[in-house]
N, C-alpha and C positions, 0 to 999 in steps of 0.2 A: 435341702440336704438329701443328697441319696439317698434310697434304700439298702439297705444293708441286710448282706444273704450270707447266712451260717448252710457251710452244707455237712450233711448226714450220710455219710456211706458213700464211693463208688466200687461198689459191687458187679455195675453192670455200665458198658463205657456211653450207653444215651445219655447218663447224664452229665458226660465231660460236654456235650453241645452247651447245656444249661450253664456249666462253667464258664463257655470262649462269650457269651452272650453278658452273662453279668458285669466279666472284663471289659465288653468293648464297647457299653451304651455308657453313658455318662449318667443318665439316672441311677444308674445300679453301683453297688462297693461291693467288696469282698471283706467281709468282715471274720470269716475263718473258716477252715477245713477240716472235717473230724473223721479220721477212719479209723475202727475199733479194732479191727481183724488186722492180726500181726502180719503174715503173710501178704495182703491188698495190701497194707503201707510200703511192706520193701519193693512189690512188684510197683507199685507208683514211685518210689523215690529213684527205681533205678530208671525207670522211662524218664522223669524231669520234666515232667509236663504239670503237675498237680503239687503245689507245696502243704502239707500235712501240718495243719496247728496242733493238731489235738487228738489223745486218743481215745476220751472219755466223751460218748453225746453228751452226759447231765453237765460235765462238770464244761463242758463248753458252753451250753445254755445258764450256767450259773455265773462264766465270769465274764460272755462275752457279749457285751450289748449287738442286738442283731433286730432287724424286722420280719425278715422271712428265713425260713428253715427251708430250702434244697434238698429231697431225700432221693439217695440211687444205691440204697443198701440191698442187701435180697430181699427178693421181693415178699417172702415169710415176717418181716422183721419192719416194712414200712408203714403200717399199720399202724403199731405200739408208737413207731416213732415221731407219725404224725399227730397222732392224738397227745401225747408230751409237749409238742410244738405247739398244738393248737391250748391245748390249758396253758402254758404258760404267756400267749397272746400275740404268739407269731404266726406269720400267713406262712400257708405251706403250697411247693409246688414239687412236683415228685414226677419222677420217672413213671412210666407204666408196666404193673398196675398200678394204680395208688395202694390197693391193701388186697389180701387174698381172704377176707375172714365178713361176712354180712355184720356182724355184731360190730365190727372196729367202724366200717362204713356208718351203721348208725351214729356211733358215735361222735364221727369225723364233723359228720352231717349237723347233729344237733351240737357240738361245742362251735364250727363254724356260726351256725344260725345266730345262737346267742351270744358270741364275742364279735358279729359284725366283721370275721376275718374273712378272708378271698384261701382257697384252693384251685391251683391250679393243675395241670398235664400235662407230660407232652405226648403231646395228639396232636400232631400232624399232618395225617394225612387229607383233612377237610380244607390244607391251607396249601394243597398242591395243585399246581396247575391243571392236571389233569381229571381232578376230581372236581374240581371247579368247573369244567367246562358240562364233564357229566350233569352236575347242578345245571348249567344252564340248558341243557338240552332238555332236562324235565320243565324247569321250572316255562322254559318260554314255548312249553307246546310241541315243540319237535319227535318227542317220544310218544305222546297221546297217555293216555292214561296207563301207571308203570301196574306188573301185572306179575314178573316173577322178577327175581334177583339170583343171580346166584357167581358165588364169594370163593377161589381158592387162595386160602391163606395160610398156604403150606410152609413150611419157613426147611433148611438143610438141621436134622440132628447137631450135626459137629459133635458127636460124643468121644472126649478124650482132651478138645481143645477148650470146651466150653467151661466155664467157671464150676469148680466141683459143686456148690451148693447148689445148683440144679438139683443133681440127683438126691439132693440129702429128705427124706420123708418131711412131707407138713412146709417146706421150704419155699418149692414154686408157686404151687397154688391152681395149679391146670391151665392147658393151653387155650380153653376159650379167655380166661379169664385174662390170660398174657396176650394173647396175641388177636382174638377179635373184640377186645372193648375198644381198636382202631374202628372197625367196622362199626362197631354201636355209636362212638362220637360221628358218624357220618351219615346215618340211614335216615333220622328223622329232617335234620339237617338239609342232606340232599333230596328229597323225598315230600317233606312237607306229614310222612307217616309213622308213628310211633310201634315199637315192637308192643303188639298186645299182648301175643299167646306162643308157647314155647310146645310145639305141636308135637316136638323128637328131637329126642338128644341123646348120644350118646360118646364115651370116651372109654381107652381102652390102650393096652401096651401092643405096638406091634412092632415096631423098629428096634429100641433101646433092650435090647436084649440081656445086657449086662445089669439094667436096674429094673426089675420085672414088675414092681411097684410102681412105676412112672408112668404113667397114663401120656403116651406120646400121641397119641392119636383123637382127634374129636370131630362128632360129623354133626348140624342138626339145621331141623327144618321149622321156621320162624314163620310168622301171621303176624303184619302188618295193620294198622287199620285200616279199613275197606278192602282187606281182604288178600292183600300181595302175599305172595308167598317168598322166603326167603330160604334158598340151601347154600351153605354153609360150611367148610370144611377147614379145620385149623390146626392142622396136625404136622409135627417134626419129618416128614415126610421126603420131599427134594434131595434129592444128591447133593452129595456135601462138596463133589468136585470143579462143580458151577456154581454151586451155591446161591447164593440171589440172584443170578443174572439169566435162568429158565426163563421162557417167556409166559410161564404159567404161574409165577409166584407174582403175588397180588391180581390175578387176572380177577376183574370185576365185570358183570354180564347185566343189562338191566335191560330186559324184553317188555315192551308197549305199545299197546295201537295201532304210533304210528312209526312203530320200526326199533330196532335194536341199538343201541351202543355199548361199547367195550373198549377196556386200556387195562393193562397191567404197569408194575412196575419196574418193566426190564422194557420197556416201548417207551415211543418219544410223540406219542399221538394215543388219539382215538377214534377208533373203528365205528363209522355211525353207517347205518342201513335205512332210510327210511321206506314206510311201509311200500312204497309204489316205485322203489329207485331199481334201476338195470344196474348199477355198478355200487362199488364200495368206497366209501368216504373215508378219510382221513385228515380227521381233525386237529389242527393246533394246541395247544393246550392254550387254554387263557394266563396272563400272568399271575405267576403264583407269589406266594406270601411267606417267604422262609422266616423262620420264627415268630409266624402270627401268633400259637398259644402261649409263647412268652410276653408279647406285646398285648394282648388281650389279656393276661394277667396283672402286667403294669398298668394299663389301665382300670381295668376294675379298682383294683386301689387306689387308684390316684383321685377315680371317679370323672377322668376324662378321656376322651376319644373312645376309640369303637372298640366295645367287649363283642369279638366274636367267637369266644369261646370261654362261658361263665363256672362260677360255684356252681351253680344250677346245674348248667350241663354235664361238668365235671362227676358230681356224685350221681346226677341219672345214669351214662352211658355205664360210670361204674357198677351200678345197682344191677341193672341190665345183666352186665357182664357176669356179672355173680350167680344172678337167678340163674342163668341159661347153663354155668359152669355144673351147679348143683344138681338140677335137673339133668346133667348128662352124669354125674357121679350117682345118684341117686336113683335112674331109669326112671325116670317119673315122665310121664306124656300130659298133654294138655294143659298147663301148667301158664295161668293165666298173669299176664305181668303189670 
């Protein structure tokens, strides 16, 4: 029998991917669609992409047998919703963040633990070709020992086009927390080193002029074990007129031994140096793995083939992402993880 996926909100359209996937594997059903915000429904019924079961999360969790809960609500509100999924004994997989609040995260954490249920992500960036190759450059020695990192993951504002709840106060939940827990699902991962100590951080309004309360901007400088230093920058920043397609949005930097590499996400390679090389390399990307964190989540459940991306990981990189957001709301330095 399939699994069967109730989903919770699309507030934010990553998680219509999770939707075209549940459709087109044959392990997966569609067992119902809930969006509570009256506005989302019409803006979905009139696109015709998303057919709308229900307006109520409970009362769809109350009449409609399901295994997993889908949530792509704002990201203020996915939290509350995953922990309702998780008491009542379904596996949950969510858009990113999973939750913007440490206390919900606990809780995620310990109701998963003890129902034996699977939380998933989408985090994907560990399953793209190009980040894979980064991986192999450290893992097989080519890099020498990694020494600094450093992450722009600026993303375009869009303010005016972007979904109002952005700006609504307590709703997004800050840009490290949105936009580098990609980064945190990859560092240990690619690296083999976990983020210890949260050296500097800081977040701050600079762009969003219209919502002076929105902390557009977040910079910070991250300790590795053995000692790498990681900088860091994750702020609404980019020109909204190219928007993703700057060759500085995702640029990822990892300097070592024996020589540097880099790739962003508007490039079709990576730029490797090694320590002794007259010229510049460009490297292929290895094959990548589109919708690995969906498939490493049906597996976890199923309990066959390859979990590469776990519960485990899922509430670490999250955990991560929380301290390090805190800590730049908070100014707090030093701030061991």
């Amino acid at each position: 029998m399939p699994l069967r996926f109730a989903f919770a909100g699309f507030r934010h359209p990553h998680i219509n991917e999770c939707y075209t996937f549940v459709q087109e594997r044959s392990e997966t059903a569609l067992a119902a669609a809930c969006e509570e915000d009256a506005g989302a429904r019409a803006e979905l019924a009139k696109a015709g992409t998303i057919k709308i079961t229900h307006e109520s999360f409970s009362k769809m969790l109350d009449t409609v047998p399901c295994d997993v809960v889908a949530i792509g609500d704002c990201f203020g509100r996915r939290g509350a919703l995953a922990i309702e999924a998780l008491k009542r004994g379904k596996h949950v997989i969510a858009d990113k963040p999973l939750c913007t609040r440490m206390k919900e995260l606990d809780e995620i954490e310990k109701l998963a633990k003890a129902k034996k249920l699977s939380v998933g992500c989408q985090l994907g960036m560990r399953f793209g070709g190009k980040f894979l190759r980064l991986k192999d450059l450290v893992e097989t020695g080519k890099l020498g020992a990694v020494h600094q990192i450093a992450v722009g993951g600026q993303h375009p504002l869009n303010y005016g086009s972007r979904a109002k709840w952005y700006w609504e106060p307590g709703m997004h939940g800050g840009t490290i927390n949105d936009i580098a827990i990609h980064l945190f699902s990859t560092l240990e991962w690619m690296t083999g080193k976990a983020v210890r100590k949260v050296v500097a951080a800081r977040a701050w309004n600079a762009f969003a002029s219209e919502v002076p309360h929105f902390k557009d901007s977040a910079q910070f400088l991250l300790e590795l074990d053995g000692g790498c230093g990681v900088l860091g920058d994750m702020s609404y920043a980019m020109p909204s007129g190219l928007g993703y397609k700057v060759p500085q949005y995702w640029r990822t930097t990892l300097f070592g031994t024996g020589g540097i590499a880099e790739t962003s996400a508007s490039v079709d390679h990576v730029t490797f140096v090694g320590a002794q090389d007259k010229e510049i390399a460009k490297l292929a990307p290895l094959p990548g793995d589109e919708g690995g964190y969906f498939d490493s989540f049906l597996n976890e459940i199923s309990g066959t083939g390859a979990v590469k991306l776990s519960t485990a990981e899922v509430i670490a990189c999250s955990r991560t992402a929380l301290r390090v957001q805190e800590a730049a709301d908070s100014g707090k330095r030093d701030v061991a993880l």
